[in-house]
N, C-alpha and C positions, 0 to 999 in steps of 0.2 A: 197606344192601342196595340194590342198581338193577338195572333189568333192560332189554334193549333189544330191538325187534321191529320187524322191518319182512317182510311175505312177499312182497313184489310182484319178480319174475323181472325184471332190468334187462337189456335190450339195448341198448348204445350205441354210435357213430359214424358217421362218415359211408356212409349208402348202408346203413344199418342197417334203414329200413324193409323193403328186402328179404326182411328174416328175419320178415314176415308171415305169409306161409304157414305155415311149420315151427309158428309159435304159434299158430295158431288150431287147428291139427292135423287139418284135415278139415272141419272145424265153419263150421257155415251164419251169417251175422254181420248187422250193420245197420253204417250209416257214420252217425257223430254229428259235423257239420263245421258249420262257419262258412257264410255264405252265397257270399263270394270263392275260396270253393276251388274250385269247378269251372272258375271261370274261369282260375285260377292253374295248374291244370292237374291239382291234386290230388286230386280225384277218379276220375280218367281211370286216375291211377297204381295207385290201389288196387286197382280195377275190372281193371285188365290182371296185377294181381297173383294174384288170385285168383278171378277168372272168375266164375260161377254162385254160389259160398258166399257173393259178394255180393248179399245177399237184399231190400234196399231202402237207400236215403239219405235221411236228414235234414237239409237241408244250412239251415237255419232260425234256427241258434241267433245267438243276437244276443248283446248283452255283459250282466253283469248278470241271472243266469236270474230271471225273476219268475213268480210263482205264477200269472199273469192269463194267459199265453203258453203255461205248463209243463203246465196242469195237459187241456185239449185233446190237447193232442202225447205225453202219459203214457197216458190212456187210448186213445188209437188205437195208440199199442205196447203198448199189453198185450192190446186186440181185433186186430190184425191181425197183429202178429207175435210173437205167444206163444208162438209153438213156435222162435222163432230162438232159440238158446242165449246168443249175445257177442253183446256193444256193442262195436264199434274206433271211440275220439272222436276225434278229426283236429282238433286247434286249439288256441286260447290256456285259463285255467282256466275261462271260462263254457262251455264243449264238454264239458271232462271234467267237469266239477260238472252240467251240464246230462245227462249220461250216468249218473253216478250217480244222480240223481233215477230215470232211466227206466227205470234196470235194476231197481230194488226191484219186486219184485210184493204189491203188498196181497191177502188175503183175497177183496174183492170187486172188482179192478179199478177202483177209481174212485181218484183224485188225493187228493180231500178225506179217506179214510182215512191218505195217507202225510201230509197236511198237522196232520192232528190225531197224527199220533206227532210228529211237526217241533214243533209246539205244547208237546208235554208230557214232550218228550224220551226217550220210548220206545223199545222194539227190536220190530222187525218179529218174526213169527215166521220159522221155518226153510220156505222154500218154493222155487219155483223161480225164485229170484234169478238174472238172465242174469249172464254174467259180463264183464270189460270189461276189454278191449287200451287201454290211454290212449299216447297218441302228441301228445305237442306238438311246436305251431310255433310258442311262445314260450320264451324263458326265464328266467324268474320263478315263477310259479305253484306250482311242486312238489306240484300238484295228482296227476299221475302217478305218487305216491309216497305216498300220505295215503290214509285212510279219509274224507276231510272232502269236503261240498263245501257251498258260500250260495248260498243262497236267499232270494231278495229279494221282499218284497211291499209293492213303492212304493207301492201307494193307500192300504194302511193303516199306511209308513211304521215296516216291520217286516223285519227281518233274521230269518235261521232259518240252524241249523249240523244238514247233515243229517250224520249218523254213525253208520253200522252195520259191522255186523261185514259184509256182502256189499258194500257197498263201494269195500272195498281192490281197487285194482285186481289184478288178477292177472297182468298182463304191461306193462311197459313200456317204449317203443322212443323212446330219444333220439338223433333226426336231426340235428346242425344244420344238413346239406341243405333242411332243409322251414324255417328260418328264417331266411334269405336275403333272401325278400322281403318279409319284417316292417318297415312304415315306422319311423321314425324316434320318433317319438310313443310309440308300443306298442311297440316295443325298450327305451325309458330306461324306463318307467311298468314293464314286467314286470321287467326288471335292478332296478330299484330294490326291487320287492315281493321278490326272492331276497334283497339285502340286507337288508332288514326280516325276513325270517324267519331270517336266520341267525342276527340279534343278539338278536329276542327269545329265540329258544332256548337262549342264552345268561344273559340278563337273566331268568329262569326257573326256578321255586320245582320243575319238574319235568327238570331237567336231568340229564345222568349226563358219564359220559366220553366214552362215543363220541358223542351227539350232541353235546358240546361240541367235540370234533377236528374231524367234521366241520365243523360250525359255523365255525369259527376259519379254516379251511381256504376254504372259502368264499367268507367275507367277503372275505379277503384277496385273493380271486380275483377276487371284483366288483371290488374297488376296482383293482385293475390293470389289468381288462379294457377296464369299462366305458366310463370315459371314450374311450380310443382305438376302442372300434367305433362311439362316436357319431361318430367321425370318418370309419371306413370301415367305412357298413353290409356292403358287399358281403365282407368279406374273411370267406372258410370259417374260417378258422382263430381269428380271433376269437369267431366264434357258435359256435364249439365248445369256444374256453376258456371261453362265458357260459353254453354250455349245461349243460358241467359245474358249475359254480360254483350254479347252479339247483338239479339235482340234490342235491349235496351238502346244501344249504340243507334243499330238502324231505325227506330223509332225515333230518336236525335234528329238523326240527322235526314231523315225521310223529311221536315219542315225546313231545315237551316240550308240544304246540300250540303256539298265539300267545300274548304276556302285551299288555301296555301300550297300545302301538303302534297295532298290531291292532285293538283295542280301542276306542281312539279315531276309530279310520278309518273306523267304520260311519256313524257321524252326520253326519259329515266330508261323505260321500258319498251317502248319502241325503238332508239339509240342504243340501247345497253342491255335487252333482252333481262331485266331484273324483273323476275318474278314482282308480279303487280302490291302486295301485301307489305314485301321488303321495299319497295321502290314508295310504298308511302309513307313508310315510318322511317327509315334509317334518318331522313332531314328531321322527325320531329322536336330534338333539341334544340336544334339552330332555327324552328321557325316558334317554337316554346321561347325564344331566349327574345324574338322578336316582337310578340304578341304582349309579353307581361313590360306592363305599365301603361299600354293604352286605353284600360276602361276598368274602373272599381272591381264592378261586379264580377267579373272575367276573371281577375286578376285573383280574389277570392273564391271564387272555383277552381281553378288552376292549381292553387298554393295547397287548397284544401286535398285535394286528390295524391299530393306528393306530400303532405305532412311537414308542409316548409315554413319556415316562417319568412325567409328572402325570396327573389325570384334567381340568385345565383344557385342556393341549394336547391331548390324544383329542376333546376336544368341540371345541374350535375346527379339527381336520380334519379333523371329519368334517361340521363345519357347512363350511368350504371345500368340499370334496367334492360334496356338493350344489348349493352356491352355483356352481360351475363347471360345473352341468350344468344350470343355468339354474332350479334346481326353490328358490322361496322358503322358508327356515325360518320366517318369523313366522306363524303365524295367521293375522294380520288381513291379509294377504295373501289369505286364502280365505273371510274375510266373519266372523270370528271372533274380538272383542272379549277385552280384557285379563280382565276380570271372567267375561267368558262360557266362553273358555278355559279358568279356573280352575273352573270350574262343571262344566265340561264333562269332565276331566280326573278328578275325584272320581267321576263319576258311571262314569265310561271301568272305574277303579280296583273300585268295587265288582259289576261286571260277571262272567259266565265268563272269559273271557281275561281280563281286568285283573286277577283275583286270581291271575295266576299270573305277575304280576311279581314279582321278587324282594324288594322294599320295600313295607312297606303304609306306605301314605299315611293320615295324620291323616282 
């Protein structure tokens, strides 16, 4: 028995954000964006899109939401604008995951109540949850499609997975108009984290059919895309094959979560400061080389996606694949010893996402 669920309302293509109005339907909003969108001109747009319903901007978010920054900017949205019903985030996943955070209303308003459910992995009660338009201008994250968003608390060197039932977003608008001017850096790093979540969903003791098509589907999409937009950021038609391919991914993996990968990537990045995106995929070959032979069906998705007929050729192009876009496979590339790796790898493994790889490891 499987079952599949996703409720978030998709709006996709170019010139797609226009259909902002019709979804907020009247309803008074906040802007959750990055700090370069105003200047990019992004703010301007929404603000002429829907006039007065724009009720204040947050334009603050930085990458990485962490508790020290979050939890100021959650209690002045819940004293000052408690009566706005929606969040619309405008950016890459620290905007929507930073959105998520703000919409939850605790009991008394204060941050440290949602950090102590964050802590013990609780469910908020039923209250007046704002609701939340997510709109990216990456394509990776599939945060616009999930109930999920991290939360980081660098000082005490701590990861948190917020997850409630409020939220799923409830509408989502993919532009690749608004990913145009995504540099070079944060175009491969978010393409590569859609990669990563395709295959873990894949590689994934919670998989079904449809997340695996999609999945499959995907993958196959980055891998065709990606290299040639690194070549021509500007071309629409490329950010719109990446930005489906994105999609796809986060609709995967929106039922399976992350397994392995994933997993791995937190310490990666917390320990080693690697960009979140590169910190999930650089391991993908060594945990690709892990995964093929433990379950048929897996196994012919996997193979299918890299055009293999072995599971040695699937790992040697998908370690190519990387290697061409400049991103290192080894570890000790990112400060991370033979011994430590292996250390680090078991620990990854008995983790929440590491046990939803599809091999358990010794």
């Amino acid at each position: 028995m499987w079952t599949y669920h996703n409720p978030v309302h998709i709006t996709a293509g170019n010139g797609s954000l226009n259909q902002l109005p019709a979804l907020l339907a009247g309803r008074n909003c906040l802007l959750v964006t990055f700090p370069e969108a105003d200047g990019l001109g992004l703010v301007q747009r929404v603000r002429s899109l829907i006039g007065e319903q724009l009720r204040g901007v947050i334009d603050s978010i930085q990458p990485n939401p962490d508790v020290q920054w979050l939890a100021p900017l959650y209690e002045q949205v819940q004293c000052e604008h408690a009566d706005v019903p929606v969040i619309v985030a405008l950016g890459g996943g620290s905007a929507i995951d930073s959105a998520k955070a703000l919409l939850c209303a605790t009991p008394s308003g204060c941050f440290d109540e949602l950090l102590s459910i964050l802590k013990q992995g609780g469910q908020l009660t039923s209250g007046l949850h704002k609701h939340l338009i997510a709109i990216p201008t990456t394509a990776g994250t599939g945060s616009e499609v999930t109930p999920w968003a991290t939360i980081w608390d660098q000082a005490a060197g701590q990861k948190y997975s917020l997850h409630q039932a409020c939220t799923w977003p409830e509408a989502a608008i993919i532009d690749a108009e608004l990913m145009v001017s995504l540099p070079a850096a944060a175009t491969l790093a978010s393409g590569l984290d859609a990669l990563s979540h395709a295959l873990e969903s894949i590689w994934n003791v919670n998989r079904n059919p449809v997340s695996m098509a999609l999945a499959v589907q995907s993958a196959r999409r980055t891998m065709a895309t990606l290299p040639a937009l690194m070549q021509d950021l500007g071309n629409l038609q490329l950010r719109a094959d990446m930005a489906q391919a994105a999609l796809l991914a986060g609709l995967a993996f929106s039922n399976t979560k992350t397994a392995l990968a994933h997993s791995l990537s937190y310490d990666i990045t917390l320990q080693h400061g690697v960009p979140h995106g590169i910190a999930c995929s650089f391991s993908l070959p060594l945990v690709l080389e892990m995964a093929l032979g433990a379950d048929a069906v897996a196994d012919a998705a996997l193979l299918s996606i890299f055009d293999a007929m072995t599971p040695a050729v699937a790992v040697e192009r998908l370690q190519n694949f990387l290697q061409n876009l400049g991103v290192a496979t080894d570890p000790a590339h990112y400060g991370v010893q033979p011994d430590a790796w292996q250390a680090m790898v078991h620990k990854a493994a008995s983790g929440p996402r590491g046990r939803n790889f599809i091999r358990a490891l010794a």
